[in-house]
VOKOLVEX-29372 format. One line per 3 residues: number of its first residue (from 1); their letters; for each residue x, y, z of C-alpha. Coordinates in nm, 3 decimals. Layout:
N
NUM = A = X Y Z  ... .
END
This chain:
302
1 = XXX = 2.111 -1.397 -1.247  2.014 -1.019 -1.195  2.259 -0.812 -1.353 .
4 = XXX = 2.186 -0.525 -1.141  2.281 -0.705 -0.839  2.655 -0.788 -0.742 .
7 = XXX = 2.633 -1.160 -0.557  2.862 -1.299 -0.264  2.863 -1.662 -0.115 .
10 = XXX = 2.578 -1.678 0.139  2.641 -1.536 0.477  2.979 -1.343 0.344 .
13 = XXX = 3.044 -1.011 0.307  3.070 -0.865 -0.031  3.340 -0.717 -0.144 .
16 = XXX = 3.422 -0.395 -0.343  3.126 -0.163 -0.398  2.869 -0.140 -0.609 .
19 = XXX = 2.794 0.192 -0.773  2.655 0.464 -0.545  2.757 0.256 -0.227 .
22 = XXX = 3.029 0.435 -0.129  2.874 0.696 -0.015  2.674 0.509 0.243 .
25 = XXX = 2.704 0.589 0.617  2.801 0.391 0.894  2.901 0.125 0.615 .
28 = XXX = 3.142 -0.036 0.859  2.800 -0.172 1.037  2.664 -0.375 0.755 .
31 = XXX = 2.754 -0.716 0.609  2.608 -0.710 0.244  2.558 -1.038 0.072 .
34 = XXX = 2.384 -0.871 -0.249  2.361 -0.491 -0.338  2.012 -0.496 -0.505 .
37 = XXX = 1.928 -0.161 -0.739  1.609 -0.054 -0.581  1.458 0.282 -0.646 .
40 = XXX = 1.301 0.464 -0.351  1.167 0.130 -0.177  0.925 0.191 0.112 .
43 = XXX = 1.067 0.009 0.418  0.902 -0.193 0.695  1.055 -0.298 1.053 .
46 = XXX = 0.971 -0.615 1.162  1.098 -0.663 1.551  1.086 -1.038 1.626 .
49 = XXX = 0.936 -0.984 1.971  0.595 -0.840 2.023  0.249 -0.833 2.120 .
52 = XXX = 0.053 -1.082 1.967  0.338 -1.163 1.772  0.248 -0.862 1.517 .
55 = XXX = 0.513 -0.755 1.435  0.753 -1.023 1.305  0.470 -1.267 1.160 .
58 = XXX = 0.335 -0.951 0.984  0.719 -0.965 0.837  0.737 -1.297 0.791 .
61 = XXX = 0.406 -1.287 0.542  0.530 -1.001 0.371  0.871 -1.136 0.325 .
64 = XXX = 0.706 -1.451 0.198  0.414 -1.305 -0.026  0.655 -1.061 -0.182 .
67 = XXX = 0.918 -1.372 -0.242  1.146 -1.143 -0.049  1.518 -1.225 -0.065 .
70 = XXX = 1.783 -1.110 0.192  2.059 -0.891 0.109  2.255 -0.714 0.431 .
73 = XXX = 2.267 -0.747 0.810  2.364 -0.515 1.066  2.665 -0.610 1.268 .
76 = XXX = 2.544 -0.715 1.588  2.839 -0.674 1.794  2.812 -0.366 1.878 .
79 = XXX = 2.411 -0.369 1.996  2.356 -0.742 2.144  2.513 -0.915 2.501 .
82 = XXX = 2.861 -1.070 2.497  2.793 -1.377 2.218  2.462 -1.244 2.165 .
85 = XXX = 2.291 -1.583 2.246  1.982 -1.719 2.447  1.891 -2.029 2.507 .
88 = XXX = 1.560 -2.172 2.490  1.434 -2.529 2.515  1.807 -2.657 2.469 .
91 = XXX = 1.835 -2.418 2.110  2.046 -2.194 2.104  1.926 -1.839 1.910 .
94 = XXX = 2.135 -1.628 1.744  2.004 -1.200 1.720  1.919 -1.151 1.401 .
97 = XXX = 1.911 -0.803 1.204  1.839 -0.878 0.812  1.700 -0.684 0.530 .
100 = XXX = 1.493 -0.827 0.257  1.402 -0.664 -0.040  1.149 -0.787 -0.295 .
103 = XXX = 1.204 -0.731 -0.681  0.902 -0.761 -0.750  0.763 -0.462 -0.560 .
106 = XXX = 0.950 -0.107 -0.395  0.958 -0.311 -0.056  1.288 -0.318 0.228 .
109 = XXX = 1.190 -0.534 0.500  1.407 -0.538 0.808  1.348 -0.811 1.026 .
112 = XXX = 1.542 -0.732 1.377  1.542 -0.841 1.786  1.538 -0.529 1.948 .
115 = XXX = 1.917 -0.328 1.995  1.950 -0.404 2.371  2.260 -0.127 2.365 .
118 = XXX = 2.340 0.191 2.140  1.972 0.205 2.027  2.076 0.547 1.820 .
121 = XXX = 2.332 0.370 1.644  2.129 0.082 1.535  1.844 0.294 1.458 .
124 = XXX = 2.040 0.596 1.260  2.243 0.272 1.062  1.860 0.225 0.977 .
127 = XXX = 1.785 0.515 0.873  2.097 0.557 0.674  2.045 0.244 0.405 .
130 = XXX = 1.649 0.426 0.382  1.869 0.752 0.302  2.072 0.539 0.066 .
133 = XXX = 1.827 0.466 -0.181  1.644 0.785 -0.158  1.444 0.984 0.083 .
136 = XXX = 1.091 0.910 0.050  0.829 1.156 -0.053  0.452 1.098 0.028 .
139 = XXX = 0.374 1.425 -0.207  0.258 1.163 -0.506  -0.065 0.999 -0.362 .
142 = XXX = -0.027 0.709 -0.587  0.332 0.662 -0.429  0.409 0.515 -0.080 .
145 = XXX = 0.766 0.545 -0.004  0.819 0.599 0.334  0.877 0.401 0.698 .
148 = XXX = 0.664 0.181 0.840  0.679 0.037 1.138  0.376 -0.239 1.275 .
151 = XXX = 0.347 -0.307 1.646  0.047 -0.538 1.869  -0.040 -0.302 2.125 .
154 = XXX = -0.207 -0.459 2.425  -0.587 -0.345 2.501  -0.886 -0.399 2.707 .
157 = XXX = -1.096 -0.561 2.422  -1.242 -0.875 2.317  -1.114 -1.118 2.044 .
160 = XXX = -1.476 -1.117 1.926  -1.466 -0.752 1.814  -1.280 -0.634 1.511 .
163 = XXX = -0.907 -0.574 1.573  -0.862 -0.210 1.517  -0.562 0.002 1.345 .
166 = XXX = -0.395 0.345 1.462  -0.135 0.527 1.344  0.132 0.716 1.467 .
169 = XXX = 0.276 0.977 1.177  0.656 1.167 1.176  0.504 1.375 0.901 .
172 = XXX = 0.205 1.596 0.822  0.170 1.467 0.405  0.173 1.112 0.520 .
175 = XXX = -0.103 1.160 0.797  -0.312 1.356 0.552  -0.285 1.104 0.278 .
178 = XXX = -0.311 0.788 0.524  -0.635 0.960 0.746  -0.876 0.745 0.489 .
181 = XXX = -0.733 0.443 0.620  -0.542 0.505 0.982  -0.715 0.701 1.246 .
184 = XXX = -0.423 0.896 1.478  -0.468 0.813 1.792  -0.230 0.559 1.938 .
187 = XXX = -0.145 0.609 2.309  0.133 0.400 2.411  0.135 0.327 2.813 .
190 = XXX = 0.442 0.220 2.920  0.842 0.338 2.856  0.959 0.473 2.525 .
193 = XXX = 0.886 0.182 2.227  1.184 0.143 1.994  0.935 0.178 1.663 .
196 = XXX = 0.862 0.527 1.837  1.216 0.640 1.882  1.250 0.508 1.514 .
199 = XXX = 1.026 0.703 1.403  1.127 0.997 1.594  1.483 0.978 1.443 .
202 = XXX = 1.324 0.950 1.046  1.153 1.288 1.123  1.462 1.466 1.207 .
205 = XXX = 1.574 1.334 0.865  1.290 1.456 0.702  1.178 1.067 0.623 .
208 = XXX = 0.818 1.046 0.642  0.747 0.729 0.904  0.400 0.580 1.021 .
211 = XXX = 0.389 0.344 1.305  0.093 0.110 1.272  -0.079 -0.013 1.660 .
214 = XXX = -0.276 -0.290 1.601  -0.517 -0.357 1.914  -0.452 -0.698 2.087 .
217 = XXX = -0.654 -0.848 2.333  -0.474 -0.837 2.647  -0.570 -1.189 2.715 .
220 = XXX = -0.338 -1.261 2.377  -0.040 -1.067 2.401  0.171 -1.381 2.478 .
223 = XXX = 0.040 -1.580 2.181  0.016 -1.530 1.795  -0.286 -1.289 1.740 .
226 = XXX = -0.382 -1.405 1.389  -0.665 -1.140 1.331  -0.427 -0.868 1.425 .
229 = XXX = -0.155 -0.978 1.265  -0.455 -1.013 0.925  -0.500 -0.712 1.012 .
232 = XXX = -0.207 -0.521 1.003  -0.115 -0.730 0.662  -0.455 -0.619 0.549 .
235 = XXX = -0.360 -0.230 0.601  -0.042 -0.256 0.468  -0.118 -0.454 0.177 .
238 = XXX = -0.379 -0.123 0.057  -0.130 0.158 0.148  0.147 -0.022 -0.054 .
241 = XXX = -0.082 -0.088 -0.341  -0.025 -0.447 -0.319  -0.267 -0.739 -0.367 .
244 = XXX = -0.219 -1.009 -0.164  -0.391 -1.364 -0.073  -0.494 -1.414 0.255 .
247 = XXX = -0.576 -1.740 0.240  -0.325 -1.849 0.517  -0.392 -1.593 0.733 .
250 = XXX = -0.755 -1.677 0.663  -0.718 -2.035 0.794  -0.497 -1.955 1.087 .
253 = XXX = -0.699 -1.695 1.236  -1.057 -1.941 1.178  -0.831 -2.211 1.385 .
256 = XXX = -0.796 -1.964 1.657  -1.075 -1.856 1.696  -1.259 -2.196 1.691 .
259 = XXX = -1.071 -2.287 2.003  -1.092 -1.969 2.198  -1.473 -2.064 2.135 .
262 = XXX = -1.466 -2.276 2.372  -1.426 -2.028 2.612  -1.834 -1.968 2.613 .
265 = XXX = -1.880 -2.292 2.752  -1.769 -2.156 3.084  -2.056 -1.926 3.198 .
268 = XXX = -1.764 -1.712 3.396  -1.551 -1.656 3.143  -1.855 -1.589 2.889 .
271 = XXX = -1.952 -1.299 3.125  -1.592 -1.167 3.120  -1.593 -1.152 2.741 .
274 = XXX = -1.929 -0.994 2.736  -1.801 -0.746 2.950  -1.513 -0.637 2.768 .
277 = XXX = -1.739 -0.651 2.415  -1.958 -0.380 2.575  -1.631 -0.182 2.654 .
280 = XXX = -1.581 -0.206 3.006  -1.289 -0.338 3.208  -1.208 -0.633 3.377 .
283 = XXX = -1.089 -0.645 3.755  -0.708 -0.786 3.809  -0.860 -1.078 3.970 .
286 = XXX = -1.111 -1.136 3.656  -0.784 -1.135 3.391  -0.618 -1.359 3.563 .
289 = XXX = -0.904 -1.637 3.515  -0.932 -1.532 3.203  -0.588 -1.476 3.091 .
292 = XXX = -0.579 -1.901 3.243  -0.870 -1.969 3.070  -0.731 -1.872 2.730 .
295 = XXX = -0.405 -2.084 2.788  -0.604 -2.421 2.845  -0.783 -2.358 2.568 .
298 = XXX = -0.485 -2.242 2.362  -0.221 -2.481 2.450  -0.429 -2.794 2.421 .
301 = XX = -0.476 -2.836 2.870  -0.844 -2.929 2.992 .
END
């Protein structure tokens, strides 16, 4: 048993407060089942729907590699429908909103569906347990405390090309010290993205925030994008200082792309590909073959 954490029955709330807690905002909004002592943690976001499935699997593997444990949820009452739950293939899903925290390394992971109402209330509760246990400060370049939040971002590319990484930064230190390893240049098509509002909100706080686009072929953006989701593990692991094995991700993404190889047995759809390796665009008519293409091959269909 950790002495530095107070323990409650799993799923419960704890009760009373552990030292310093008191003070945390918008308290009312979480349901603490530990109160680990963590000292300026860097925190990741982890939104269970995305492209390629980027986002949460990149999580997951953190959450996992880091032997993450859980510790607090946000309330969802106040930011999901009436009941807050879908249905899908006869089970029944609950929205989820849960921090992890590792003890072995400075890490909060928050793995959350998307607040479909009060977005600034979810978001600030956020950014209040980051407050809690210190702002960050990129001014150390052998520290990384700060935000980060990893996103698939749909794009006109092949999954024969390297998946590449941009950034999106709240704060001038954290761009400088990050430029090495994540180009700026990110441009989201499309409405507002909740990472981007998160971010947004850190930077009024002063909380230094990167959001991390990894590139997706557009073709993919309904499945689970191993290479990007490698690859935004990859990045992550080297700005946190962190030395993971890959192994997994490894395996999964070589089982991918051995079927999509199958695709170049279609002289078509092998023109298609070429096309978008040489970095030009598809027609709408061409995407949808392909886009068909890849499910056959994907889900198993001949």
């Amino acid at each position: 048993m950790n002495p530095d954490v107070d323990w409650a029955p799993a799923g419960a709330p704890l009760q009373g407060q552990t030292q310093g807690f008191a003070s945390l905002r918008r308290a009312e909004l979480f349901r603490f089942t530990s109160k680990p002592r963590l000292k300026k943690p860097s925190f990741m976001i982890g939104w269970t729907k995305d492209t390629g499935a980027v986002s949460p699997l990149a999580a997951d593997y953190l959450i996992k590699a880091s032997s993450g444990s859980d510790f607090c949820q946000i309330e969802p009452a106040d930011f999901y429908p009436v009941g807050g739950v879908t249905v899908a293939d006869d089970v029944a899903w609950f929205p989820q909103s849960t921090f992890f925290y590792s003890e072995r390394n400075p890490l909060v992971i928050l793995r959350a569906d998307e607040p479909q109402s009060n977005r600034y209330e979810f978001l600030s509760a956020v950014l209040d347990l980051a407050e809690h246990y210190g702002k960050a400060d990129l001014s150390e370049p052998s520290r990384a405390e700060a935000l980060y939040t990893v996103n698939g971002i749909a794009a006109s590319t092949a999954h024969t090309t390297a998946r590449r990484v941009f950034g999106v930064f709240n704060d001038a230190a954290a761009q400088r010290r990050l430029q090495q390893l994540v180009p700026a240049g990110a441009n989201w098509q499309g409405p507002p993205h909740v990472s981007t509002y998160l971010l947004w909100l850190a930077g009024q706080r002063h909380l230094p925030g990167v959001g991390l686009w990894v590139e997706v072929p557009f073709y993919l953006s309904d499945y689970e994008d191993y290479q990007a989701i490698k690859a935004a593990v990859s990045l992550l692991s080297m700005i946190l200082g962190w030395d993971f094995d890959l192994g997994e991700l490894n395996r999964l993404a070589a089982e991918q792309d051995e079927k999509l190889a199958q695709l170049q047995s279609d002289p078509g759809i092998a023109d298609m590909i070429r096309t978008l390796e040489e970095g030009q665009s598809l027609d709408r008519q061409e995407q949808t073959e392909l886009i068909e293409a890849v499910g056959n091959v994907l889900n198993g269909s001949s």
